[in-house]
C-alpha positions as CSV (number, residue, x, y, z in Angstrom):
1,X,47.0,31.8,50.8
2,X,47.3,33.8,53.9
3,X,50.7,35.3,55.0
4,X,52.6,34.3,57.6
5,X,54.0,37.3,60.3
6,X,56.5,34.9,62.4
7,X,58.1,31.9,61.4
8,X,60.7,29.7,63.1
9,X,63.1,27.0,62.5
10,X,63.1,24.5,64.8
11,X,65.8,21.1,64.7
12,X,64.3,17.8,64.3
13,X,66.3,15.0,66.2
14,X,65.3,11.5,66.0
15,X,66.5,7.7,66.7
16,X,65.1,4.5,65.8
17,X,65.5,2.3,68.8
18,X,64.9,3.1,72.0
19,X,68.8,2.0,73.0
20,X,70.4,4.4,70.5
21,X,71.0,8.3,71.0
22,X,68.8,11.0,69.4
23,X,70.0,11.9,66.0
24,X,69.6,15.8,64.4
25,X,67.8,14.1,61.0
26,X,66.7,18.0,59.5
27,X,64.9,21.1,60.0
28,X,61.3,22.3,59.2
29,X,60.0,26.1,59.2
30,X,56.6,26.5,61.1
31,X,54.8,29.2,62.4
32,X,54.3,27.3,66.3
33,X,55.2,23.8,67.7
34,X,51.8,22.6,66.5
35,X,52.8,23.1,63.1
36,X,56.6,22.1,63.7
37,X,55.5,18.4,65.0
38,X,52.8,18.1,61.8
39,X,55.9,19.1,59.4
40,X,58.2,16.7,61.2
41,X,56.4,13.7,61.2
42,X,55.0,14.3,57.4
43,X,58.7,15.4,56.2
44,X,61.0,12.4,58.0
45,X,58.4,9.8,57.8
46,X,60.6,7.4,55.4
47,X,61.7,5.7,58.9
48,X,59.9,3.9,61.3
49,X,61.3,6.3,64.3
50,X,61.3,5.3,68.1
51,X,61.1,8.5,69.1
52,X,61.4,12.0,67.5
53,X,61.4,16.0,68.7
54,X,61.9,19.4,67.7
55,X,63.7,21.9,69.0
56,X,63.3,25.7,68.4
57,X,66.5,26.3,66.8
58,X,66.6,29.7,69.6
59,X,66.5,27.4,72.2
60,X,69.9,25.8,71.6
61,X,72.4,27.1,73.6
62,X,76.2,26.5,71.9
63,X,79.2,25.6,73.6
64,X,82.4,27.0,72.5
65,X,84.8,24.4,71.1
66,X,87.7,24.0,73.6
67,X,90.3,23.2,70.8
68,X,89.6,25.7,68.0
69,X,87.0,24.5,64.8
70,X,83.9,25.8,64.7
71,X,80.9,26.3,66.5
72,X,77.0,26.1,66.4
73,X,76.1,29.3,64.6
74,X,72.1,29.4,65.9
75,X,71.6,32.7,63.4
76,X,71.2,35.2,66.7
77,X,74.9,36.9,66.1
C-alpha cells in the first residue's frame, strides 16, 4: 500500500431536509477533496441526506467567544 505525503482533515456537515440547517455530522482524513467527498458519502451514509459538504478543516476561520468558554481550536496554534 503506497504512502501517503499530505493528508488533511476536512468537516463533514450535513442536513436531511432541505428546510433544516446544515449539521457538522464528523470528520474524514483524505489526501484531496476527491477523496474527502468518496469518504463522506461511504462513512455517513446511514441517512438519507438532503444535502452534504466538506470543509477543509484549514479553511474554518474561528470567532472568538464574546463571553468567555471556549473556542474552535482548528489545530494551526
Amino acid at each position: 500500500m503506497p504512502v501517503l505525503d499530505h493528508v488533511e482533515i476536512y468537516e463533514v456537515f450535513a442536513r436531511r431536509r432541505r428546510e433544516e440547517p446544515l449539521r457538522h455530522v464528523g470528520t474524514v482524513t483524505a489526501p484531496n477533496v476527491e477523496m474527502a467527498r468518496l469518504y463522506a458519502r461511504v462513512i455517513y451514509d446511514e441517512d438519507m441526506w438532503d444535502a452534504m459538504v466538506v470543509v477543509p478543516r484549514a479553511a474554518i476561520i474561528p470567532v472568538e467567544p464574546r463571553y468567555g468558554g471556549s473556542s474552535w481550536r482548528s489545530g494551526r496554534e
